[in-house]
Structure formats: structure tokens, C-alpha cells
N, C-alpha and C positions, 0 to 999 in steps of 0.2 A: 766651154759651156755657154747656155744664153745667159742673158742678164737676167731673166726672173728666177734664174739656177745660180745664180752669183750671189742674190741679194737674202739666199734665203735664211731664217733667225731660228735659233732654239730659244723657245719660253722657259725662260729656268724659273720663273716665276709670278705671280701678278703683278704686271708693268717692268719685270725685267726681261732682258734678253741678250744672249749672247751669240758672237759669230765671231774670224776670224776675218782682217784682213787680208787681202789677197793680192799679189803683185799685177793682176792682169792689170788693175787700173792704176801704175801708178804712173807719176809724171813728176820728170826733174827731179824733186825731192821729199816726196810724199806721196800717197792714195790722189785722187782728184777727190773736188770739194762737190762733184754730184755727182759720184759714188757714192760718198757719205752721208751724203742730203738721202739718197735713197735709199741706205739702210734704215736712216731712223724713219722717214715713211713709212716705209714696210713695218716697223716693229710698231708705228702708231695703229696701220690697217688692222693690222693683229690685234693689235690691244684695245680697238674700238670692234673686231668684228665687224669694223668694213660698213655693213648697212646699218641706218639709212644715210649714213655720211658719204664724203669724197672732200678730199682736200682742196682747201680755199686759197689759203696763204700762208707760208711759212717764213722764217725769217732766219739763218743758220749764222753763229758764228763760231770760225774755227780758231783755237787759241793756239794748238801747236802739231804740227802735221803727227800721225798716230803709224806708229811701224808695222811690219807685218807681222802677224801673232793675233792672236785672242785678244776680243774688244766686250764690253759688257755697253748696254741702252739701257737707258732710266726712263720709264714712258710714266708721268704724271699727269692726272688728269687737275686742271686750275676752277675748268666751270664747265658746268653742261647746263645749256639752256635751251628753250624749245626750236631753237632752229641752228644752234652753233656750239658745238663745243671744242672749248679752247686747253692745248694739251701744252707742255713744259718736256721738254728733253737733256739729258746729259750722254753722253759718250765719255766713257773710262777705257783708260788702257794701264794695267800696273798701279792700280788706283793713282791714276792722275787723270783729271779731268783736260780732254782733249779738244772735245766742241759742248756747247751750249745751243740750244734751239728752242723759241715757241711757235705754235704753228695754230690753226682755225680747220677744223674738218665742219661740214655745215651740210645738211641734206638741201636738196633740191625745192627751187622755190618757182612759182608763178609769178612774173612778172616782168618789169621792162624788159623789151628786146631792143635796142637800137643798135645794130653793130656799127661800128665807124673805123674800124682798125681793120682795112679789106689786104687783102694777101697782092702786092708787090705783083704786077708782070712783068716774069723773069722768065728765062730758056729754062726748063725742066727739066729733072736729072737727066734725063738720058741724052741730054744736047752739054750737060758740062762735064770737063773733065775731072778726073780724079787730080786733086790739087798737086802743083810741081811740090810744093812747098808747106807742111803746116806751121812745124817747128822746126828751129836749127836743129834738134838732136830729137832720134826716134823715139818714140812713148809709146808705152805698153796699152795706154786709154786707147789709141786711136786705131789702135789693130782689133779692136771691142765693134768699131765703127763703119760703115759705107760712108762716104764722105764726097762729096763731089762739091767743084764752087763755081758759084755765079760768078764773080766778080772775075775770073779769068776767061769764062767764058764770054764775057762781053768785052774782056779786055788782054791785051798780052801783057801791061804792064798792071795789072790790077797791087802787086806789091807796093808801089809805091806813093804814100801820104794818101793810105785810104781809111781814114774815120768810120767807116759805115763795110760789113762783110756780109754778105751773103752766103748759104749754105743751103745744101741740099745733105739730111742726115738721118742715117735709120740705123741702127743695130747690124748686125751685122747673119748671127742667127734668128730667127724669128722670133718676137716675142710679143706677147699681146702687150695691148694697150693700159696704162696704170698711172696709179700717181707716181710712184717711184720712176717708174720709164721718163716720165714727165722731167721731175727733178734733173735727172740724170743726164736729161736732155741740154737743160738750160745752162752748164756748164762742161758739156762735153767738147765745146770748142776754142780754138787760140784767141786771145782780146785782138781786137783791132789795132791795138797799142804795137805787137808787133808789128804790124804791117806799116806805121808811122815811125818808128822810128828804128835804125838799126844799134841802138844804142843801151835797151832795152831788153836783156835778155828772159827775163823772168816777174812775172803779175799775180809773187801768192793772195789770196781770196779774204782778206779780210771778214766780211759779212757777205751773204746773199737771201736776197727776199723772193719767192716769185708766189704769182699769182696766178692758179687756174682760173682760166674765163670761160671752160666750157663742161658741158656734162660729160664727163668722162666715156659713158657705159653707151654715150649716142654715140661719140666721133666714129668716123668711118675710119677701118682701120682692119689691113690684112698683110699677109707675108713681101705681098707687093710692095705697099708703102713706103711714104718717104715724109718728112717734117723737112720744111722750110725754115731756118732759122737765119735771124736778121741782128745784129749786135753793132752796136756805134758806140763810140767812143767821144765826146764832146770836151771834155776838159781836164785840165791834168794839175796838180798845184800840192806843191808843198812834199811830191814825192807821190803821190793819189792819183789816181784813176778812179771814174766810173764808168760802168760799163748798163748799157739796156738791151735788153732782148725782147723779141716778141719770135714765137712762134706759133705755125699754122700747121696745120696737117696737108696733106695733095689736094684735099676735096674744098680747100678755101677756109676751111674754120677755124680761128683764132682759140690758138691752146693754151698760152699763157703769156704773160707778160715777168718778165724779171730786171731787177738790178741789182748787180754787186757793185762795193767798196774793193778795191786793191792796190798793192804797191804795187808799187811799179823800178824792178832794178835792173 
């Protein structure tokens, strides 16, 4: 199925929702952590009714990876004020609390434009190839995904002590443009952390924050498409990782920006 077929919620009630997890997304040893970012998106768009808001910034943490079977969302509203309001999430599974999330939905505002965070020139999908290499062992996420990379494409040894990945990434069936697509996005790929060290086989997701920097309902955006995504890795201590991303869409427009906290084993 597509992913906006994947993500979809039953309302069992005001601010609840339930859905099951599903193995397509999972990885190594759990769901992926923007799968789950995108469910509870979805269950906030529902629960806000979507206009006049769009997601600003959310912030997820996952306390223990959630099996497959029926999952229940807590969508709590904290404040509504005239230009943001700010929502509280939990994710249950066997009533055990599995992730915690707050996030900012905010309507659309007039004002600064300076963009300064311009789209990377790099060879475009169709000049890279589908990666030799994501993970050591196949994942169910990436068969969800088109996936193709820069950094092999300018390089034959791009695996080696590369801090900084580039991506060319779209879905795989069609699916319009969303905040959840968004979320989904920003962790649908390997850290950098593998590509540094072979010693590392696994970076569960401690916290992840991302930020929308564009009007969702403007980007350009068809079955064609593809998102540029860009993730570095800068420093490592005490068993941690962090990880940044920013992504663009084809037409240059800055979609979001994230970082997660992870270990790193």
C-alpha cells in the first residue's frame, strides 16, 4: 500500500486513536522512529482538523521500541493561541507507554523571507545510482522507498569516513505531499555513523525534533518527485551520536530541518 494507506487512524474517541503497527516499516528491532513520528502527525491533523494549522515542530521521544499489533494515540491539546497551538502526545501499546511527543501546529503567517539554507549542487536522481549498500541486513523501511545516493555517485568509495550523506528519496508508491510524509522523511534513512565506522552496527533513536520551514499546501510536488536529503554526523561521546538533516524538495525549497540524539552500538 502507499504510505498515506499505511498511516491511516481510527478515532475511537476525542483526542484518541488507534491503529496497528505493521511490519512493512520495520528495522533491525522495532517499527522506524518516522513511521511513528507519522502516525502521531496524522492523529494530531485529525485532531486539529488540519485548517488553519500545518505542523511547525515536533519533538518525539521513544522510550521502548512498540511490536506489531494494535497501538492506541493520546492527542492532548496544552494551548491554543492565536497563531500556534501546542499539542502533548503518548503512544500505548498493552497499556504501556511507548513514545512521548510535543509538537507546534501554527497557521501560516506574513513575514521574513530570507532563505540562506540553498539546496547543495549535486548529480540528480536519475544520474545516481541505487545505493550498493544501505544496511548490513535488508529492512522492511527501505523497500517502502526509491532511494538513490549522492555521495556514490561522485564517489566509488563514498563508504568510507563519510560524516556528511546525501540522498535522493521519494516513496515508493505515490503519495501526496503532508506533514506526516515530512516526518517519515527525516528518518527514513541510515546515520552517517555507519558509513564511519564499521564497528557500529545499530543508532536506536533516542529523541528526534524536526522543523517544517515551508508552507506545506505551496511545495511543488507530483508522482515525479523526489526530496534531497542531506544528514552529518559531527561528533560522537560517551556512546551518542547526533545526527542533522535538512531537506529540500526537486524544485530547491527547503522542507525541513531535524536533529536526533542516538546510540550508537
Amino acid at each position: 500500500m502507499a504510505f498515506h494507506d499505511d498511516i491511516i487512524l481510527q478515532e475511537v474517541s476525542s483526542g484518541l486513536f488507534a491503529t496497528e503497527i505493521i511490519e512493512d516499516y520495520w528495522i533491525i528491532v522495532g517499527p522506524n522512529g518516522g513511521y511513528l513520528g507519522a502516525l502521531i502527525t496524522n492523529a494530531a491533523e485529525m485532531h486539529l482538523r488540519r485548517e488553519p494549522y500545518q505542523l511547525r515542530g515536533i519533538t518525539i521521544h521513544y522510550l521502548t521500541p512498540p511490536k506489531l499489533g494494535p497501538i492506541e494515540i493520546r492527542v492532548t491539546t496544552i494551548r491554543t493561541g492565536k497563531s500556534v497551538t501546542f499539542l502533548q502526545f503518548e503512544m500505548t501499546q498493552n497499556s504501556v507507554v511507548v513514545l512521548v511527543a510535543t509538537g507546534s501546529w501554527a497557521s501560516i503567517n506574513e513575514g521574513i523571507e530570507s532563505p540562506q539554507v540553498m539546496i547543495p549542487e549535486v548529480p540528480g536522481p536519475e544520474n545516481c545510482p541505487v545505493p550498493t549498500r544501505i544496511t548490513d541486513s535488508p529492512t522492511r523501511l527501505h523497500e517502502k522507498w526509491e532511494i538513490r545516493s549522492v555521495n556514490q555517485a561522485l564517489s566509488a568509495s563514498f563508504e568510507n569516513n563519510n560524516s556528511r550523506m546525501q540522498w535522493w528519496i521519494r516513496p515508493k508508491e505515490t503519495t501526496p505531499m503532508s506533514s506526516s510524509l515530512i516526518v517519515a522523511a527525516a528518518d527514513a534513512l541510515p546515520p552517517p555513523i555507519f558509513f564511519q565506522s564499521d564497528k557500529i552496527k545499530m543508532a536506536p533513536t533516542i529523541d528526534l525534533t524536526i522543523h517544517v520551514r515551508a508552507d506545506i499546501d505551496s511545495v511543488q510536488w507530483n508522482g515525479a518527485s523526489w526530496l534531497l536529503a542531506e544528514f552529518v554526523t559531527n561528533h560522537a561521546s560517551g556512546g551518542f551520536i547526533e545526527e542533522d538533516g535538512l531537506i529540500w524538495n526537486d524544485a530547491g525549497t527547503l522542507i525541513c530541518m531535524s536533529r536526533q540524539l542516538a546510540l550508537a552500538r
